[in-house]
C-alpha positions in Angstrom: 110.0 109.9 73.9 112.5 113.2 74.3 112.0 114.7 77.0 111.8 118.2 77.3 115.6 118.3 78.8 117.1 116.9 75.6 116.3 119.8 73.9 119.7 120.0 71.4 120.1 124.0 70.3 122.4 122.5 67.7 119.3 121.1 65.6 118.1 124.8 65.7 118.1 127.4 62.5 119.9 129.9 64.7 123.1 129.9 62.9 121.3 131.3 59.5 118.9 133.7 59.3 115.1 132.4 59.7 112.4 134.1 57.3 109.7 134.3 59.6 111.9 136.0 62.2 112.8 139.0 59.6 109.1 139.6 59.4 107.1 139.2 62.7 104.9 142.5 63.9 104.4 141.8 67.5 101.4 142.7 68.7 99.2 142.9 71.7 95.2 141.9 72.0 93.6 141.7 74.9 90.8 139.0 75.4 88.4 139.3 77.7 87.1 135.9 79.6 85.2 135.6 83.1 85.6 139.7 83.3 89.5 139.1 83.6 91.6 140.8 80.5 94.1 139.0 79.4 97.0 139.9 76.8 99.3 137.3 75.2 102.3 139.0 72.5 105.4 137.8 71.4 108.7 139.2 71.3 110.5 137.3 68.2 114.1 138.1 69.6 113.3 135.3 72.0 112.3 132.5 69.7 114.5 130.0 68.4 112.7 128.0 66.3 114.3 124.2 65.6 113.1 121.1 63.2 109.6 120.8 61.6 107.5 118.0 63.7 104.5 117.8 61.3 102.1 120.1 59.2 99.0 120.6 57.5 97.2 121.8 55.0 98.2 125.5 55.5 100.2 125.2 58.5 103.3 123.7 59.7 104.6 122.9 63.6 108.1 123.5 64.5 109.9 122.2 68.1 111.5 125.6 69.2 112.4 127.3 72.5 110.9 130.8 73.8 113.0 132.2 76.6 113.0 129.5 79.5 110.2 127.3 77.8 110.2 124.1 74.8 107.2 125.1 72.8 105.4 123.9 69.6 105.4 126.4 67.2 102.6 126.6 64.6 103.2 128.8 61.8 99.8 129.6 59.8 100.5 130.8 55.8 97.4 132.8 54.9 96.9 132.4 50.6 97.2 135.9 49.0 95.0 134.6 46.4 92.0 136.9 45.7 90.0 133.7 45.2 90.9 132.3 48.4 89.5 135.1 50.1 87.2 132.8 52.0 90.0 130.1 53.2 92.2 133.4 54.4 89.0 134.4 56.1 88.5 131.1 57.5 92.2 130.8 58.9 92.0 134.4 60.3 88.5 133.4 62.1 90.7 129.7 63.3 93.9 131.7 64.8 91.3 134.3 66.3 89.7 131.5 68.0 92.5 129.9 69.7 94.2 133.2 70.9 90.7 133.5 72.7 90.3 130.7 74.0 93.7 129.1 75.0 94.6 131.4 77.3 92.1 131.0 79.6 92.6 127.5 79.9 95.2 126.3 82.6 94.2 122.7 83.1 97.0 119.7 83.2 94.8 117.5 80.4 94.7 121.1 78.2 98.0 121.9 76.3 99.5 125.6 77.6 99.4 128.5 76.1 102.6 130.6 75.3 102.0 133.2 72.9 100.8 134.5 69.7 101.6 136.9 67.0 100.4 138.3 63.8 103.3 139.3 61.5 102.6 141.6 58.3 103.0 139.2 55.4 99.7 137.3 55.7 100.8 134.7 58.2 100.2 133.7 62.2 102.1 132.0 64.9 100.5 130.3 68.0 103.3 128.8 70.6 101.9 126.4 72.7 104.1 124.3 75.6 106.2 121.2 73.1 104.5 117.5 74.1 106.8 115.1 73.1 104.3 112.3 72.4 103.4 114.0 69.3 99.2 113.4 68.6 96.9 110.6 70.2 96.4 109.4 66.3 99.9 108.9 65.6 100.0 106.8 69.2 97.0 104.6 68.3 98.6 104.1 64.8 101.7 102.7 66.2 99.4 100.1 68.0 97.9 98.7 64.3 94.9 97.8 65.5 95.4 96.0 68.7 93.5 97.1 71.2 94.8 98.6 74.6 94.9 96.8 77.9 92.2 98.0 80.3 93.7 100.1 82.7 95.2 102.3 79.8 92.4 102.7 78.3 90.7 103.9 82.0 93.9 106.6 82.0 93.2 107.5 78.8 89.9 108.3 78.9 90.1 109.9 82.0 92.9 112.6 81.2 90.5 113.3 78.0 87.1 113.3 80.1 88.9 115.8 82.8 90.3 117.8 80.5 86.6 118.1 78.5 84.9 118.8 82.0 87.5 121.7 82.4 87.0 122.7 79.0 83.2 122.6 79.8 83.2 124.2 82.8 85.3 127.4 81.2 82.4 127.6 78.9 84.0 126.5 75.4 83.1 123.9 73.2 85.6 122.4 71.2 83.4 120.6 68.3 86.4 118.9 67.0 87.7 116.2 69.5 89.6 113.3 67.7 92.5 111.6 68.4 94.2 113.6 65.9 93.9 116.8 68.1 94.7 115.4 71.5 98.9 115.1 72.1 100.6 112.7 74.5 102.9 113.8 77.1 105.9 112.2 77.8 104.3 110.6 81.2 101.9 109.4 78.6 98.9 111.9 80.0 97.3 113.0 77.5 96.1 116.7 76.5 93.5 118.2 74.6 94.5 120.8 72.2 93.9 122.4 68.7 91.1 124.9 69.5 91.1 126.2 66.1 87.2 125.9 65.8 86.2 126.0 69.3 83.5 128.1 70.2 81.7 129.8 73.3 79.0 128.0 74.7 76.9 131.2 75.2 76.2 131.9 71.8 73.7 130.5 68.9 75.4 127.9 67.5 74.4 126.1 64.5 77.4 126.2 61.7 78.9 123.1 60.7 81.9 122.4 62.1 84.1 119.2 63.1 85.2 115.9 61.2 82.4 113.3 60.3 83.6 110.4 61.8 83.6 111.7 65.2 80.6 114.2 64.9 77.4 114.4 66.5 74.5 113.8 64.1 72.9 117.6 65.3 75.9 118.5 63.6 76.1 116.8 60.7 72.3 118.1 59.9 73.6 121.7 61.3 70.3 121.9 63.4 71.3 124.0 66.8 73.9 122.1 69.5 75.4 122.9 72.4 78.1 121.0 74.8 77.0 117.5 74.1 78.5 117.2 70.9 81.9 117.1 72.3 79.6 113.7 74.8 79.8 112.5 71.3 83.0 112.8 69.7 84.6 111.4 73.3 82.1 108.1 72.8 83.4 107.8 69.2 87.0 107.7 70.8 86.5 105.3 73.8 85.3 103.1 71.2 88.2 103.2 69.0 90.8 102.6 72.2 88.3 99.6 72.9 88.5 98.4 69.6 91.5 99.7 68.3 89.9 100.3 65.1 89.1 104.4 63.5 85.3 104.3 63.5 83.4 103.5 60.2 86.5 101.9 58.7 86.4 101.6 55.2 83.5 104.7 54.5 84.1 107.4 52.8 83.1 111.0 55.3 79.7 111.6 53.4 79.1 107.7 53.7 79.2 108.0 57.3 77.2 111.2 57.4 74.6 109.8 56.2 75.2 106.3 58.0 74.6 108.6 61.5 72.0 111.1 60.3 69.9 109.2 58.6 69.9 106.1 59.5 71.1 106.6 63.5 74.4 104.0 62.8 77.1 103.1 65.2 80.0 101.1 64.9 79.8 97.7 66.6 80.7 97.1 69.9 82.5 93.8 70.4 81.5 91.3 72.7 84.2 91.3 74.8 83.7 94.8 75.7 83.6 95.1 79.4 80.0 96.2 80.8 81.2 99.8 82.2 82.6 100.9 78.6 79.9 99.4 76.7 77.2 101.3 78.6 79.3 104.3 78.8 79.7 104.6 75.1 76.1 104.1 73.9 75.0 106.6 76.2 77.6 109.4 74.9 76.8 108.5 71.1 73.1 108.6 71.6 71.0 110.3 69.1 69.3 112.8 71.8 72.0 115.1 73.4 69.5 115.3 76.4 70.4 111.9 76.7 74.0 112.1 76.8 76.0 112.5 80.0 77.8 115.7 81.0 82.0 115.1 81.1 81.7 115.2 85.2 79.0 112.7 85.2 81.6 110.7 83.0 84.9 110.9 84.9 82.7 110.0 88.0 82.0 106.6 86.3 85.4 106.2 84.8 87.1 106.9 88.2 84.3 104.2 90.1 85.6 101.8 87.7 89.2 102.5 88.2 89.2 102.4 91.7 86.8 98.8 91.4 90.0 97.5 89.3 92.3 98.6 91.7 91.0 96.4 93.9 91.1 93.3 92.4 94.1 90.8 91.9 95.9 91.5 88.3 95.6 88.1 87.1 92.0 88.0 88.3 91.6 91.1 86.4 93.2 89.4 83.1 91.5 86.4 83.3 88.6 88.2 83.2 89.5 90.3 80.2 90.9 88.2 78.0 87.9 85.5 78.7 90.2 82.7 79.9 88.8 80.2 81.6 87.6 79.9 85.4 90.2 77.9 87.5 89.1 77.1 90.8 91.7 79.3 92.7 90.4 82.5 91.3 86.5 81.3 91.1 85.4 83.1 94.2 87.3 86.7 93.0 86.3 86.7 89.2 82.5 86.0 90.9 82.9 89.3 92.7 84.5 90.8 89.9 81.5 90.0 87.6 79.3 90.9 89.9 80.4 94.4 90.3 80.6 95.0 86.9 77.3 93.4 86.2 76.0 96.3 89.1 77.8 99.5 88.1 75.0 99.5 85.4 73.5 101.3 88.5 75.6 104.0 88.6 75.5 104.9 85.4 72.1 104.5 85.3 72.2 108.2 87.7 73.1 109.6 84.1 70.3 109.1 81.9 
């Protein structure tokens, strides 16, 4: 991965003039969060903006730098179309939302804030700090299909599980976490980001939002939700580094709608799943949000099971995983190994 040191100025467009440069209007809004106002602007003579890293359906992200820091620049292109009035509302509404919400987040597992700005052509910039993994999808891609040794997946999931409870605890609820919007740092922690359609926990919420395959069936039959959705998405995801498969593989989005909704589907779990994960994931995917665990309650199991791991010989931890046989040297270890994760069920049984 490049790190954020081998940032090369001579990849940049600053030796020809940059369109979006010639047409920024600075500006400055002040959101109001915890009854502490904030302002974020941007001053475009700072920003050097390099090589295109990816992009989307109205929206592509640059590598740049803004004064002393390597950010990710995404550059939002609202349609002028009078038909498209409702996708230009739509963006607006998205760029809104993260301006809100972004800057009151300063959490390790949440990707920084830098800046924002509105320019006067019908288009927006969000900076955000540069992660030079690039997105959690593009990581698990590289992987085709085989799934991750056990102690990644424990990191894993527990950057994303404290970065929810943060996210939680600030009051916002993301309603879209996937693998697609979580990046990896080049210390391969990973960060949550892309709060396009987050929303505030405080108010009525009952609008669809999110991507099928990872979204709560309360959402999917836009009946009121609250926090637990995101419970969801996050079991969806522990499966998938489990499994190393997408979920519902080979359905269509409306296919699996109706697969959850209607007829309360899950993917499988395999066999070899160890007990901890296994129990962990149905209870975040279950039907009833009530039933669901909070993201605390969750890293407080994932970190039990770390530290369990931790303190069991490596090879008696692969044996285990990889179901190889029980030799008599390593009988008496894999026994206690077994054991405790036969008993953690208790633990997470403090949950329900």
């Amino acid at each position: 991965m490049k790190s954020n040191m081998e940032f090369n100025s001579k990849n940049l467009k600053d030796s020809q003039p940059w369109p979006w440069t010639k047409c920024f209007h600075p500006i400055k809004a002040k959101v109001t969060a915890a009854k502490v106002a904030q302002e974020w602007s941007l001053d475009p003579s700072s920003l050097i903006i390099g090589e295109k890293c990816s992009h989307g359906a109205h929206s592509n992200i640059y590598e740049g730098k803004y004064k002393e820091h390597h950010v990710a620049i995404k550059i939002v292109t609202i349609p002028e179309d009078e038909e498209k009035g409702s996708l230009a509302s739509l963006l607006e509404t998205q760029f809104m939302k993260e301006v809100t919400f972004l800057p009151r987040l300063h959490h390790q597992n949440v990707v920084k804030f830098i800046a924002a700005c509105k320019d006067n052509n019908n288009a927006y910039c969000v900076l955000t700090e540069y992660v030079s993994g690039g997105s959690f999808r593009s990581y698990l891609n590289k992987l085709k299909s085989k799934p991750m040794p056990l102690k990644k997946i424990l990191g894993f999931s527990l950057d994303i599980a404290h970065g929810m409870e943060y996210i939680h605890s600030q009051g916002i609820i993301h309603r879209d976490l996937k693998p697609d919007n979580v990046l990896v740092g080049e210390d391969y922690h990973l960060k949550v980001a892309d709060f396009g359609i987050a929303c505030d926990a405080s108010k009525k919420r009952d609008s669809w939002s999110g991507t099928y395959r990872w979204m709560a069936p309360e959402m999917i039959k836009k009946k009121p939700y609250g926090r637990k959705v995101d419970v969801y998405s996050f079991g969806l995801m522990l499966w998938e580094m489990v499994t190393g498969t997408v979920p519902y593989k080979g359905m269509t989005p409306l296919q699996v709608a109706f697969a959850v909704s209607d007829k309360n589907s899950r993917p499988e779990i395999p066999s070899n799943c160890p007990y901890v994960f296994r129990d962990l994931i149905q209870k975040c995917w279950d039907m009833k949000p009530e039933k669901r665990p909070e993201f605390w309650q969750i890293v407080q199991v994932l970190e039990k099971f770390d530290q369990s791991l931790n303190a069991i010989d490596g090879r008696v931890l692969n044996l285990v995983h990889n179901h190889c046989s029980i030799d008599h040297h390593h009988n008496n270890k894999k026994v206690v190994f077994l054991h405790w994760i036969q008993n953690i069920g208790h633990v997470l049984k403090c949950i329900q």
